[in-house]
C-alpha positions in Angstrom: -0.7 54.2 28.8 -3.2 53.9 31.5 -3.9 50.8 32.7 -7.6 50.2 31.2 -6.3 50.8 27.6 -3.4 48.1 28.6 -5.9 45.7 29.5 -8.3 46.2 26.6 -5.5 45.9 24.0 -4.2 42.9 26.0 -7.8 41.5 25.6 -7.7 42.4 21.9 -4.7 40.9 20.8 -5.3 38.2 22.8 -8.9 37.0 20.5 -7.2 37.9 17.7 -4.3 35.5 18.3 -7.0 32.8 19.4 -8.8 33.4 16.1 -5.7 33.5 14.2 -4.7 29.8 15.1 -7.8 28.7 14.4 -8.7 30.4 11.5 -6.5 32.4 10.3 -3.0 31.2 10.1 -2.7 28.6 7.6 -4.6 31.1 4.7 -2.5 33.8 5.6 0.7 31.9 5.3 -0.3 30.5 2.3 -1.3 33.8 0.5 2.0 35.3 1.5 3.8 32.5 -0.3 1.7 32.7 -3.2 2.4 36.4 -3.8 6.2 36.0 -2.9 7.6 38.9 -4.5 11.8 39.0 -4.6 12.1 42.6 -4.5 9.4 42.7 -1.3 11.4 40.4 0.0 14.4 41.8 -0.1 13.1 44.6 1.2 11.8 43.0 4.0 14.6 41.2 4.6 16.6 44.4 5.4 13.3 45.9 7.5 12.9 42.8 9.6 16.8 43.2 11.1 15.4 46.0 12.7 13.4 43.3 15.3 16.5 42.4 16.6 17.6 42.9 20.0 21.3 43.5 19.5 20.8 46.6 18.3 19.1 48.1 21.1 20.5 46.5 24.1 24.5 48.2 23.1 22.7 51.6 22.0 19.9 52.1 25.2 23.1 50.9 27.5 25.5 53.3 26.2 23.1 55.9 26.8 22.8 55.1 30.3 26.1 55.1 30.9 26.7 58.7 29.0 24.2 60.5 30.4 23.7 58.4 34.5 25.3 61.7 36.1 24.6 64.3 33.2 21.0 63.5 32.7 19.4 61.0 35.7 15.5 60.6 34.4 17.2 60.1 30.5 19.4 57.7 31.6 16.9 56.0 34.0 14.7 55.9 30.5 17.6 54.0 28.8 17.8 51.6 31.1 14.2 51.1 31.3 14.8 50.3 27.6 17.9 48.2 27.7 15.6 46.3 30.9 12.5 45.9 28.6 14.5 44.9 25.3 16.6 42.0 27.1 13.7 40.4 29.4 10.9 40.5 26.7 13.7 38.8 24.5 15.1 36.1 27.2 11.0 35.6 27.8 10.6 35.0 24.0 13.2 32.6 24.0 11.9 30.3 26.6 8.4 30.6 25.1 9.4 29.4 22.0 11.0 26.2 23.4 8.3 25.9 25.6 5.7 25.5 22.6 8.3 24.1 19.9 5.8 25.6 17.1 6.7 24.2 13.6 7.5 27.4 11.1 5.7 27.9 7.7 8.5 26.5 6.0 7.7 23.0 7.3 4.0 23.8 6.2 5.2 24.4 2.8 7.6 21.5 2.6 6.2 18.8 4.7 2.5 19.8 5.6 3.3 19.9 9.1 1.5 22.5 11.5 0.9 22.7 15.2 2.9 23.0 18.5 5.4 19.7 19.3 6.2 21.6 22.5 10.0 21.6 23.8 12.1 22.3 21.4 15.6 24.3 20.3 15.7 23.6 16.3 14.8 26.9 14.5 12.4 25.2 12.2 10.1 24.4 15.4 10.7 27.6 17.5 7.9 29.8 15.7 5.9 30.9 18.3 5.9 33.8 19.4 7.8 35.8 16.9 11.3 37.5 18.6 11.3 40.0 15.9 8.0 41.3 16.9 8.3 41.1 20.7 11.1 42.9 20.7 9.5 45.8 18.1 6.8 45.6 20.7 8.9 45.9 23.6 11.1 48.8 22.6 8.0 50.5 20.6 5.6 50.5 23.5 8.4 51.2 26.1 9.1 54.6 24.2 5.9 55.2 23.6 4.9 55.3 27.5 7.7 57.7 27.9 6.6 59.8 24.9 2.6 60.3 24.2 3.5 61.7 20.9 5.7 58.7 19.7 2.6 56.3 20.3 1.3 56.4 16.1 4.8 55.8 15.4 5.8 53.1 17.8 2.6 51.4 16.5 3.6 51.8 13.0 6.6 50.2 13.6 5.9 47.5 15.3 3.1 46.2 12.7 5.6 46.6 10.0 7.6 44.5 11.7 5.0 42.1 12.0 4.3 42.1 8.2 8.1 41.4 7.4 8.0 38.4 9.8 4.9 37.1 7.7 6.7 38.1 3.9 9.8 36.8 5.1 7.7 33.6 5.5 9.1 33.4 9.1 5.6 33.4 10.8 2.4 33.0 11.4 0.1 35.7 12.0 -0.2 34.4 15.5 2.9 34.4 16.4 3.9 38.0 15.5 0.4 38.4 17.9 1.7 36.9 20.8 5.1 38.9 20.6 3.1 42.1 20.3 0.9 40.6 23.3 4.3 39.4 25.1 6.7 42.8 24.1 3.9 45.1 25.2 3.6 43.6 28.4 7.1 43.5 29.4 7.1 47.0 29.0 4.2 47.7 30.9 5.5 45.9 33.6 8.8 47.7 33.4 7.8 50.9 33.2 5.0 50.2 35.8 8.1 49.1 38.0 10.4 51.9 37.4 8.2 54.9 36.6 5.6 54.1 39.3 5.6 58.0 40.7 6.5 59.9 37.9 4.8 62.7 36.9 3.6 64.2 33.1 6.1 67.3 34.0 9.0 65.6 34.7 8.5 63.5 31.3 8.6 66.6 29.5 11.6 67.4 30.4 13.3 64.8 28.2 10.8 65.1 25.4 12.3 65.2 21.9 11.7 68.7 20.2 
């Protein structure tokens, strides 16, 4: 992803979270709990476990460690992924504590909404959402490695953000900032790691 495109989809997602808290985040919530469907939400249910970071960290690490000798640039990939997965995560974590958001559930229970800022309690750790940064992380990291798997990374990582609104988890603008926050990490990662690599040698682990 050259760096441009980075910066304008930074700059992107960035408005659209601003406009989201402001205008955007209270309606949406709202019409998600209004059409609460139990079999869409079931289904999301079982999508959205897909956001979570123990799956990928065990899986991208055992690669590395299968295929360090066999395969170098495939196992330096894995670890790229395993690297991307756990510090857009551990970054998600503090971020939430840092802002304490309050969840839609305490919106639809108690009218509460805003930021209270440093706290642990799920109910006010909202923002961003760690589903979604991590969807972003791993989608965007594979996606640098692999041109082809960018329309599928993308995919995926907006259906993650629509479970994390139909599971009534989220706000809009929080499944923003951990597309803005995942995205970003792996930029930074891949900028790190991959700083000389050429289109030729990516080829040469490029799924068939």
């Amino acid at each position: 992803m050259p760096k441009t495109n980075s910066f304008k989809l930074f700059i992107f997602l960035l408005l659209a979270c601003v406009l989201s808290l402001i205008f955007l985040d209270i309606p949406v919530a709202e019409f998600f709990k209004s059409h609460e469907n139990k079999a869409f939400f079931r289904f999301s249910t079982e999508i959205t476990e897909l956001g979570k970071s123990d799956i990928y960290i065990p899986l991208s690490l055992a690669v590395w460690l299968i295929f360090r000798k066999r395969n170098p640039l495939l196992a330096k990939i894995a670890l790229s992924v395993f690297l991307t997965v756990v510090i857009a995560g551990l970054a998600s974590n503090i971020t939430k504590f840092f802002f304490g958001r309050n969840r839609p559930v305490m919106l639809y229970d108690f009218d509460t909404y805003g930021f209270e800022f440093f706290h642990t309690k799920y109910y006010k750790t909202s923002f961003p959402s760690g589903h979604t940064t991590v969807a972003a992380a791993l989608g965007s990291m594979l996606a640098l490695h692999w041109r082809k798997l960018t329309i599928p990374a993308a995919a995926f990582i907006i259906l993650m953000a629509v479970t994390r609104l139909s599971t009534l988890n989220h706000f809009l603008s929080d499944t923003l900032a951990g597309m803005i926050l995942g995205i970003g990490v792996s930029v930074f990662v891949y900028g790190r790691m991959f700083k000389d690599r050429k289109d030729a040698q990516i080829s040469q682990c490029s799924p068939q």
